[in-house]
C-alpha positions as MATLAB code, in Angstrom:
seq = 'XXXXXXXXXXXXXXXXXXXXXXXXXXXXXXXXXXXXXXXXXXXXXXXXXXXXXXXXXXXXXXXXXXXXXXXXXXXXXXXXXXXXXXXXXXXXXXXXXXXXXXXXXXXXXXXXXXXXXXXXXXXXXXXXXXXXXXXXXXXXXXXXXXXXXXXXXXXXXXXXXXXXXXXXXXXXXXXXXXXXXXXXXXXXXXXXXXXXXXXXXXXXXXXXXXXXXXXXXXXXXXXXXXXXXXXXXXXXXXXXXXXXXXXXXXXXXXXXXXXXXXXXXXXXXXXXXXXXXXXXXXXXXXXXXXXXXXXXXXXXXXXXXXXXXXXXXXXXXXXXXXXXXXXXXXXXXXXXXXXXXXXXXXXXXXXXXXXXXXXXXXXXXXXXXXXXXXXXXXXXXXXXXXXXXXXXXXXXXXXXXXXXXXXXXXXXXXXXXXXXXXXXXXXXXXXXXXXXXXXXXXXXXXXXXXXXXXXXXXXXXXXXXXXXXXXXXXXXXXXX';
ca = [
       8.508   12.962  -28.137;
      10.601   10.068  -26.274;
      14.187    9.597  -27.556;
      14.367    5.986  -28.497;
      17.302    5.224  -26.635;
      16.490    4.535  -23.161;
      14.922    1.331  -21.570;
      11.099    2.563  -21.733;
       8.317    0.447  -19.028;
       4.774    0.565  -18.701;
       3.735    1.289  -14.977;
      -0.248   -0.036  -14.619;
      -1.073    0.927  -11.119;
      -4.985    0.166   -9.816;
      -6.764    3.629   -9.242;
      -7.142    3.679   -5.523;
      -4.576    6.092   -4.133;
      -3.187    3.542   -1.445;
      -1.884    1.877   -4.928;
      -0.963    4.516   -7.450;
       1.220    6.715   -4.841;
       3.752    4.016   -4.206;
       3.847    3.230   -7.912;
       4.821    6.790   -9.021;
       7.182    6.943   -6.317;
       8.677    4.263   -8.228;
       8.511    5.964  -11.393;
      10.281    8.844  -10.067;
      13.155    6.330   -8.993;
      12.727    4.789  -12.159;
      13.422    8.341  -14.151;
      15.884    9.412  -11.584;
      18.125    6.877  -13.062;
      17.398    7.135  -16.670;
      14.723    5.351  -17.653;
      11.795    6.259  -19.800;
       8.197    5.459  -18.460;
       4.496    5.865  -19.303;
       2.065    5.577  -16.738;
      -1.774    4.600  -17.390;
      -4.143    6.390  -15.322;
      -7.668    7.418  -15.256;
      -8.574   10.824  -16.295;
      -9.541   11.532  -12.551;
      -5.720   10.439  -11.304;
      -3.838   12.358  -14.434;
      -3.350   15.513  -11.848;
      -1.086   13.080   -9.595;
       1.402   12.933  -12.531;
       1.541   16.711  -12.948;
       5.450   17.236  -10.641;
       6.673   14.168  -12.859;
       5.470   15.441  -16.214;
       7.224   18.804  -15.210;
      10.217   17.685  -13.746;
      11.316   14.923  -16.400;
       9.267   16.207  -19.816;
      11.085   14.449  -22.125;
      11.114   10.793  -20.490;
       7.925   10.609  -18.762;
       4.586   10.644  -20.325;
       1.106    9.344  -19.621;
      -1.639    7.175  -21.156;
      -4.913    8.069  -19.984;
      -7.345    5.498  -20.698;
     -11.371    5.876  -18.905;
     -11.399    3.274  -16.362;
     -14.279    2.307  -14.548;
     -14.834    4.265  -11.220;
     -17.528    3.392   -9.599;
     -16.859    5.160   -6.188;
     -15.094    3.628   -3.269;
     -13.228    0.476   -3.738;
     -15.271   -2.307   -1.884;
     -15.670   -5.995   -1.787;
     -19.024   -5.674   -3.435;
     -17.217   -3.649   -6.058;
     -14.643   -4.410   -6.767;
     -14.270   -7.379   -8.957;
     -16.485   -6.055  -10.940;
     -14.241   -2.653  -11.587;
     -11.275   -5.301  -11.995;
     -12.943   -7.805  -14.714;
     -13.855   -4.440  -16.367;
     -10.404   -2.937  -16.664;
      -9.648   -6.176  -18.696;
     -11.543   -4.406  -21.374;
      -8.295   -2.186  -21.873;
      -6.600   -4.629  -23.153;
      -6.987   -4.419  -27.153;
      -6.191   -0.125  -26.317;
      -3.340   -1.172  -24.575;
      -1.794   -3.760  -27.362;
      -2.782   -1.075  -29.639;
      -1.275    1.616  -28.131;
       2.049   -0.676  -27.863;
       2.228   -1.455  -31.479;
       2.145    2.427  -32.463;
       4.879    3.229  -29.837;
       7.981    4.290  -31.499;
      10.152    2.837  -28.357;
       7.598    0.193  -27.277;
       8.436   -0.838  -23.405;
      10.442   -3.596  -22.551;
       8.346   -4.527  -19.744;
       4.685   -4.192  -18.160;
       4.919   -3.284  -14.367;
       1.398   -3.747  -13.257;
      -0.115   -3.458   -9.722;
      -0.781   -7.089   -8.461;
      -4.754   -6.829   -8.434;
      -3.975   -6.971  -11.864;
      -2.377  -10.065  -12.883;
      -4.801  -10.693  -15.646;
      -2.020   -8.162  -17.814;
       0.465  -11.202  -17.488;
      -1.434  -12.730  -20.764;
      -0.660   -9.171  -22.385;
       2.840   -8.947  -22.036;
       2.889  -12.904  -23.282;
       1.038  -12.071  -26.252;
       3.397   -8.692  -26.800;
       6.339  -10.612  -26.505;
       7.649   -8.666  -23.422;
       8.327   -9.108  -19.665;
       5.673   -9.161  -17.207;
       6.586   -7.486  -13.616;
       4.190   -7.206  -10.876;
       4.349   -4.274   -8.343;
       3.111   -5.002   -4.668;
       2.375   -2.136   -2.518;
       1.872   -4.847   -0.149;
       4.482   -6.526    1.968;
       5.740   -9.461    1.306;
       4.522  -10.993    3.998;
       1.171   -9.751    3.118;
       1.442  -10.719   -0.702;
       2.772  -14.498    0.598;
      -0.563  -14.696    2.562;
      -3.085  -13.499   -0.266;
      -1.083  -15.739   -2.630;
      -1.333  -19.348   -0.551;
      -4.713  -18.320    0.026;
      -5.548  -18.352   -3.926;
      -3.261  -20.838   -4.791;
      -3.801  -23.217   -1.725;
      -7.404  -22.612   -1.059;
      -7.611  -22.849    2.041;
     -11.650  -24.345    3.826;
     -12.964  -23.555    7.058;
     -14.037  -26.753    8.430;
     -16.142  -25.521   10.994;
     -18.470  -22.890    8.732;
     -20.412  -21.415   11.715;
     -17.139  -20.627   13.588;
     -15.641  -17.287   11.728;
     -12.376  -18.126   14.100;
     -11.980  -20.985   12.561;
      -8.010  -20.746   12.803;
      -6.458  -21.228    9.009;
      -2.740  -22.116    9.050;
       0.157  -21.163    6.402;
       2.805  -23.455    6.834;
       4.244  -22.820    2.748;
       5.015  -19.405    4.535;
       8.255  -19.032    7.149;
       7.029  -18.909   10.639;
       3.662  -20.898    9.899;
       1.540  -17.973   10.619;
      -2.538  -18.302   11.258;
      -5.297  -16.116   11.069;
      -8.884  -16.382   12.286;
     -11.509  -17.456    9.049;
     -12.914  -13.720    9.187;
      -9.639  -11.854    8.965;
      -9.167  -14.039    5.425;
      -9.695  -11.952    1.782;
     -13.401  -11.451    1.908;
     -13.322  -12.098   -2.001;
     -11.943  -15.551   -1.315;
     -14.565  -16.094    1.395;
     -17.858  -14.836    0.318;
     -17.807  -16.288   -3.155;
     -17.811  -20.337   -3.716;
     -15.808  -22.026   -5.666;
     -15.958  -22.376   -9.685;
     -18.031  -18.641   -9.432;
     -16.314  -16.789  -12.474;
     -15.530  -13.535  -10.556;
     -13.501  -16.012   -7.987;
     -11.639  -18.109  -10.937;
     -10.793  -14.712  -12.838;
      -9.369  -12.961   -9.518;
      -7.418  -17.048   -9.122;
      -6.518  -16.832  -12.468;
      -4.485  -12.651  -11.756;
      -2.796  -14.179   -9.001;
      -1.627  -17.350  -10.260;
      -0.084  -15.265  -13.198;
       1.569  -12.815  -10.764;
       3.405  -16.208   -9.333;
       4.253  -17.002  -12.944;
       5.920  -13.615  -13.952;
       9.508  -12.423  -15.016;
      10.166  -10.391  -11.783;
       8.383   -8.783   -8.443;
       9.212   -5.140   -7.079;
       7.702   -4.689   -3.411;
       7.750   -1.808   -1.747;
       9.623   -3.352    1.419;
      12.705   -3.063    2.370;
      15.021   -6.202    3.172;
      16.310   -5.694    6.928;
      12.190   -5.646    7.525;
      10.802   -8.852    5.527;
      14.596  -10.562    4.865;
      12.660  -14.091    5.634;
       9.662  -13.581    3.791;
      11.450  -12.283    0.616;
      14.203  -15.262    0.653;
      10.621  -17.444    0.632;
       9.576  -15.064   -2.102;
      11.953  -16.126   -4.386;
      11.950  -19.711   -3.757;
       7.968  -19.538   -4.532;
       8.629  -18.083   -7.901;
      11.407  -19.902   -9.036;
      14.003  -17.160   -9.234;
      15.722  -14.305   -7.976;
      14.235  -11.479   -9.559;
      12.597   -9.882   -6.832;
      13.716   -6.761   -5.606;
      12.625   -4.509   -2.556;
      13.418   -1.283   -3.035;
      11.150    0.550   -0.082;
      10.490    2.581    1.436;
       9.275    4.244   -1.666;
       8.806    7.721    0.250;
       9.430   11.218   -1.264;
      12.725   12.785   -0.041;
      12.892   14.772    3.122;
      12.867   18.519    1.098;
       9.777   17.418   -0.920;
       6.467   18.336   -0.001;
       4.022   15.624    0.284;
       0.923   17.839    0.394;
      -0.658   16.664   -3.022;
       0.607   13.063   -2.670;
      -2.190   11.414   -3.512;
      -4.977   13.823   -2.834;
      -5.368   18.128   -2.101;
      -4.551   18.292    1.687;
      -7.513   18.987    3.370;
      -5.656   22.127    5.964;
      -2.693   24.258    4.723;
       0.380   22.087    5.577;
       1.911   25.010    7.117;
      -0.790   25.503    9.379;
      -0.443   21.811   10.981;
       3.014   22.209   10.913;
       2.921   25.168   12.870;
       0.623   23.100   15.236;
       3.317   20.509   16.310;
       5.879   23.130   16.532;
       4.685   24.365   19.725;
       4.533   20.714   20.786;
       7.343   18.732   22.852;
       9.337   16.189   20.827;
       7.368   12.383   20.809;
       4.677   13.992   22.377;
       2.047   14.141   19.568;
      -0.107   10.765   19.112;
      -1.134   10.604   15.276;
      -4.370    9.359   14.214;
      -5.179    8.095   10.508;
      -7.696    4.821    8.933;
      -6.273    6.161    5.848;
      -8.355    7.601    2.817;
     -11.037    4.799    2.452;
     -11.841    3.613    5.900;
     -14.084    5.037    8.806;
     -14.958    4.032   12.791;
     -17.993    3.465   13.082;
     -19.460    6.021   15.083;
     -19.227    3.395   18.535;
     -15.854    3.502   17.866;
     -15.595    7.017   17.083;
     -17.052    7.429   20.563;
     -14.508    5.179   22.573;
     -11.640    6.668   20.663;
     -12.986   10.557   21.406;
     -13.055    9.617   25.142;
      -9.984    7.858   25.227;
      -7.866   10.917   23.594;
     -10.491   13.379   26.290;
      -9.177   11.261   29.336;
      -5.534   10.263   28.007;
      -4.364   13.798   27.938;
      -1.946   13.270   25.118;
      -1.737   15.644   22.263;
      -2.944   14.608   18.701;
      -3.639   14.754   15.428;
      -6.790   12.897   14.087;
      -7.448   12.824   10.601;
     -10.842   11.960    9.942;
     -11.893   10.630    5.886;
     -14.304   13.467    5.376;
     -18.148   12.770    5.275;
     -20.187   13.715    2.199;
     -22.705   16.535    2.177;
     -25.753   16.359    4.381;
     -23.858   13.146    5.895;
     -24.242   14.040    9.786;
     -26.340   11.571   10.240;
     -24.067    8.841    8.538;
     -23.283    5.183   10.826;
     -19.195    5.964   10.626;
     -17.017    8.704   11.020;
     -18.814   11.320   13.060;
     -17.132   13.161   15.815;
     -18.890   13.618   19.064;
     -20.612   16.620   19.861;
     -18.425   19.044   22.101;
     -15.569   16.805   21.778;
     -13.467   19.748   20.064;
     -14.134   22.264   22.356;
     -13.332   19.687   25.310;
      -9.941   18.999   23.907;
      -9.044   22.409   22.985;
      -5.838   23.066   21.701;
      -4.270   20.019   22.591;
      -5.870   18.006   20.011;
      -5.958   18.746   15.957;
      -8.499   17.529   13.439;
      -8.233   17.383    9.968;
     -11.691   16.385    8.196;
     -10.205   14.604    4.767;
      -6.866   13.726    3.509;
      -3.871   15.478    5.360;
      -0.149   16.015    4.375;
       0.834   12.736    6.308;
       4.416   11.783    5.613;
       5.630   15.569    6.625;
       3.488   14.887    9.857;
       4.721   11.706   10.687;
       8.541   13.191    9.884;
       8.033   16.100   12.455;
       9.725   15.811   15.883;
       6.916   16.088   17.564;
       5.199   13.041   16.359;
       5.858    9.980   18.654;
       3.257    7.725   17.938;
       0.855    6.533   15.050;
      -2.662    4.921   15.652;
      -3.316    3.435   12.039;
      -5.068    0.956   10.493;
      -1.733   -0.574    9.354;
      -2.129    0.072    5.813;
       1.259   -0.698    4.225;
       2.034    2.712    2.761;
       1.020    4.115    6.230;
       3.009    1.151    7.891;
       6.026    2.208    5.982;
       5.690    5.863    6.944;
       5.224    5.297   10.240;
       8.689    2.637   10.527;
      10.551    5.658    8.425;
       9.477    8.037   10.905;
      10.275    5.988   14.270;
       7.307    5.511   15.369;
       5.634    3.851   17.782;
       2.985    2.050   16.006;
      -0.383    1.404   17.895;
      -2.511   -1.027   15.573;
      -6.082   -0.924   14.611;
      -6.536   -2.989   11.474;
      -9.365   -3.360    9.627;
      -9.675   -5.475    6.854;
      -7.595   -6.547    3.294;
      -3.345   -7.272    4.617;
      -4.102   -4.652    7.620;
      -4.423   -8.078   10.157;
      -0.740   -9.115    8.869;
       0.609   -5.858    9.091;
      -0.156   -5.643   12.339;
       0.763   -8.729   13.388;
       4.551   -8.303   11.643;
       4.745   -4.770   13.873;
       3.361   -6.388   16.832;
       4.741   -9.811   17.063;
       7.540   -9.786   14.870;
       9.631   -6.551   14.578;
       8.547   -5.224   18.335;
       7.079   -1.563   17.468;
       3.832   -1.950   17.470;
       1.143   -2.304   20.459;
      -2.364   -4.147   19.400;
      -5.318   -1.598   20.225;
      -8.362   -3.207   18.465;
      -8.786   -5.738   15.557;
     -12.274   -3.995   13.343;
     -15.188   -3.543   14.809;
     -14.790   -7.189   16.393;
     -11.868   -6.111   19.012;
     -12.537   -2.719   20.000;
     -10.875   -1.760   23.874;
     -12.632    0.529   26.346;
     -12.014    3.900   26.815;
     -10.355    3.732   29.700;
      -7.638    0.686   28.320;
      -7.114    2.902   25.270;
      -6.396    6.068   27.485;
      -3.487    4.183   29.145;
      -2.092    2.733   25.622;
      -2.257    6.493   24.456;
      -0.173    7.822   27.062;
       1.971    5.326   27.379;
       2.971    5.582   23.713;
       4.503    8.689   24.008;
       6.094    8.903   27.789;
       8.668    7.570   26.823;
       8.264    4.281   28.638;
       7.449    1.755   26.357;
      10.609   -0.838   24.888;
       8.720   -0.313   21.697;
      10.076    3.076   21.061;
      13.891    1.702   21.198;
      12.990   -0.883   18.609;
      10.858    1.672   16.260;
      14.344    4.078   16.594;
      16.455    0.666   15.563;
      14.057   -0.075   12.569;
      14.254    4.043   11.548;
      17.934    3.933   10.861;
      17.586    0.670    8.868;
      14.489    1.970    7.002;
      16.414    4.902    5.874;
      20.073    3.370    5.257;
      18.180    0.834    3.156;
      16.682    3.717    0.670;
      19.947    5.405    1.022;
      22.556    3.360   -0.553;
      21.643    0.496    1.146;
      19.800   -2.845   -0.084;
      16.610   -1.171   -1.520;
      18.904    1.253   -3.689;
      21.241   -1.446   -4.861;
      18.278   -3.513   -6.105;
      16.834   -0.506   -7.507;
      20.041   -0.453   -9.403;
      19.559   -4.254  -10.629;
      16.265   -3.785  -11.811;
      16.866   -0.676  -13.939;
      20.508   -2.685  -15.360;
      17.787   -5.851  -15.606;
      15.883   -3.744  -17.644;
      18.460   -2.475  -19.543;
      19.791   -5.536  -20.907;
      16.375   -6.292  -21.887;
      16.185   -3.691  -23.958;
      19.521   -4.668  -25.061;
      17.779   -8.254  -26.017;
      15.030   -6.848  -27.845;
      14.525   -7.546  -31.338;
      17.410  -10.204  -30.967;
      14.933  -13.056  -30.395;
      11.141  -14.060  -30.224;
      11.291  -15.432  -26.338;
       7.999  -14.373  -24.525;
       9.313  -13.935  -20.947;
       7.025  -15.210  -17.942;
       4.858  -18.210  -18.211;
       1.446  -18.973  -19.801;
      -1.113  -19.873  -16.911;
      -3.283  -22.932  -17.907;
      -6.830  -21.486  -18.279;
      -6.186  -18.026  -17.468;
      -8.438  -15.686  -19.924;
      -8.808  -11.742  -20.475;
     -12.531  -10.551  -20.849;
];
């Protein structure tokens, strides 16, 4: 049973684990400094939640509610899972109601805006949690709110412009949110994923899992967008240093200490680390200029490859080449499905990340001091890369998709270079290290850690004291 007498939130992550790992990272924060919270998961995620139900019993509990999974998140897909989850709605006002410490507030991941109208209609405070950048979440937001055209439809780089955003950035029509692009105007899946991000703009606060020496600029905008000053980046949400990572998210695919053991034997920065994270795969072109680049580089490596399903040799992605282990011998490493990343990317021997500049591997990688070769490949991947690249000086570009892929022998030379030591790129990636870290230790990110949970506090304090419904109504916006 929760004691009544600690400010109690609702954390609504979406399913995928690129967004419910940085959200109970924030729950453990969250606990850490004496708050209650309730997560709602799926029945599939519930064993993610199993060190925070141990380690903090009597604050932390879990509402498990059968969301729709209908396999891999994809564009095809995934509206359809999101309009679904709306259906949770009546369970989750239910569920409030019978509560005998009700939460203050509703922290919901931002694909899921459309819980805005819930915590108006409960009477509480509506939060939205980007695993995102800021940066990233400024794009996807002009792009809904603005709607931008592409006045030259045959040309996919058809160059769209941001200038609401500091430092005017641009991207080519293709790299844009394939929801926004492949659906026309006034089609109800469009309007209802509109609708979610107009009410994240219109709610009582933002967390981001940033940090504020990385996206100062953008989060200063932030603010000024949403009329207020209630947003607070508190990354890198990471677990500490003595913690092991092996289940974060998924069952590591190798023994951690066998890996481990691996890059022991290795010389420090001398290990490149390969990862598309836990949804994407090369196709197997790619696969073929990367596996001859690593043969010809000479560099050591890890490459964690999203594991195939049974039978699946003769899938169009992710396949090795034939001999290519035996060629590399023990200078290379291969994990086939989801592998114990953040200890990797901590380990002395690791001086460089290929990645496809997913933000919770983006963060990693800047908390390790890396540097950060870039490979993106769809969703906030192409402004990731472009803030590493362009902005903060870490990153090198390698290949953009399938659209922008190097040749073997270009990639070979990026490879090596990345970890002899010779690139300006690694100075910069040390610089952004220390700040990364002093910002989650005592620095900005913990402080507005602390101002969130006292934020939270006082409105707990507040409740029952008045009838104010905090955030803003969005003209038109509807739950199915």
């Amino acid at each position: 049973m929760l004691t009544t007498a600690a400010a109690h939130v609702l954390l609504y992550p979406f399913y995928s684990s690129g967004h419910i790992i940085p959200i109970l990272d924030l729950a453990t924060k969250l606990l850490s400094r004496g708050l209650e919270v309730t997560v709602l998961v799926t029945p599939s995620n519930l064993p993610l939640l199993d060190s925070l139900l141990s380690k903090y019993p009597s604050s932390f509990q879990s509402l498990v509610l059968p969301l729709p999974e209908s396999g891999p998140v994809s564009a095809k897909n995934l509206l359809f899972n999101l309009r679904a989850m709306t259906g949770l709605s009546d369970d989750i006002i239910q569920w409030f109601h019978s509560h005998p410490n009700p939460p203050v507030a509703i922290v919901s991941d931002f694909f899921l805006g459309w819980t805005h109208k819930i915590a108006c209609q409960l009477g509480v405070s509506h939060i939205v949690f980007s695993p995102s950048g800021v940066l990233g979440l400024s794009v996807g937001y002009a792009v809904w709110r603005d709607r931008p055209k592409n006045d030259e439809p045959e040309n996919h780089d058809f160059m769209v412009s941001f200038p609401s955003i500091p430092n005017s950035p641009s991207y080519p029509w293709w790299q844009i949110s394939v929801l926004y692009r492949n659906l026309e105007d006034g089609d109800p899946d469009k309007e209802f994923f509109r609708n979610c991000m107009l009410g994240n703009i219109a709610s009582w606060g933002l967390v981001v899992n940033t940090f504020t020496e990385l996206e100062r600029v953008y989060i200063e905008a932030m603010k000024k967008l949403m009329g207020h000053n209630r947003v607070w980046a508190v990354g890198p949400l990471l677990p500490a240093p003595e913690d092991d990572d092996a289940k974060r998210g998924g069952s590591s695919a190798v023994p951690s200490h066998k890996v481990l053991s691996w890059l022991d034997q290795c010389e420090n920065d001398s290990v490149v680390y390969i990862c598309f994270g836990s949804r994407t795969s090369l196709p197997n072109q790619q696969m073929v200029v990367l596996a001859a680049a690593l043969e010809a580089s000479g560099v050591n490596f890890i490459w964690c490859v999203r594991q195939q399903g049974k039978g699946d040799v003769a899938s169009e992605s992710g396949v090795i080449p034939e001999g290519f282990e035996d060629r590399v011998g023990n200078r290379g490493f291969v994990i086939r499905g989801w592998a114990p990343q953040v200890q990797i990317l901590r380990h002395r021997a690791v001086g460089a990340f290929l990645t496809h500049c997913g933000w919770n591997s983006t963060l990693e990688g800047l908390a390790a001091g890396l540097v950060m070769l870039t490979w993106p490949m769809g969703a906030d991947q192409y402004t990731n890369a472009n803030l590493l690249v362009n902005e903060v000086g870490v990153g090198i570009r390698v290949a953009e998709e399938t659209r922008r892929v190097p040749d073997s022998t270009e990639l070979a030379r990026i490879l090596s270079e990345a970890v002899d030591g010779s690139r300006p790129e690694k100075v910069r990636a040390m610089e952004l290290r220390d700040a990364a870290l002093s910002a989650a230790n005592g620095g900005s990110s913990d402080r507005d850690l602390d101002d969130l949970v006292e934020r939270l506090k006082e409105l707990k304090c507040e409740k029952g004291t008045n009838g104010h419904v905090q955030g803003h109504p969005i003209s038109g916006s509807t739950v199915h």
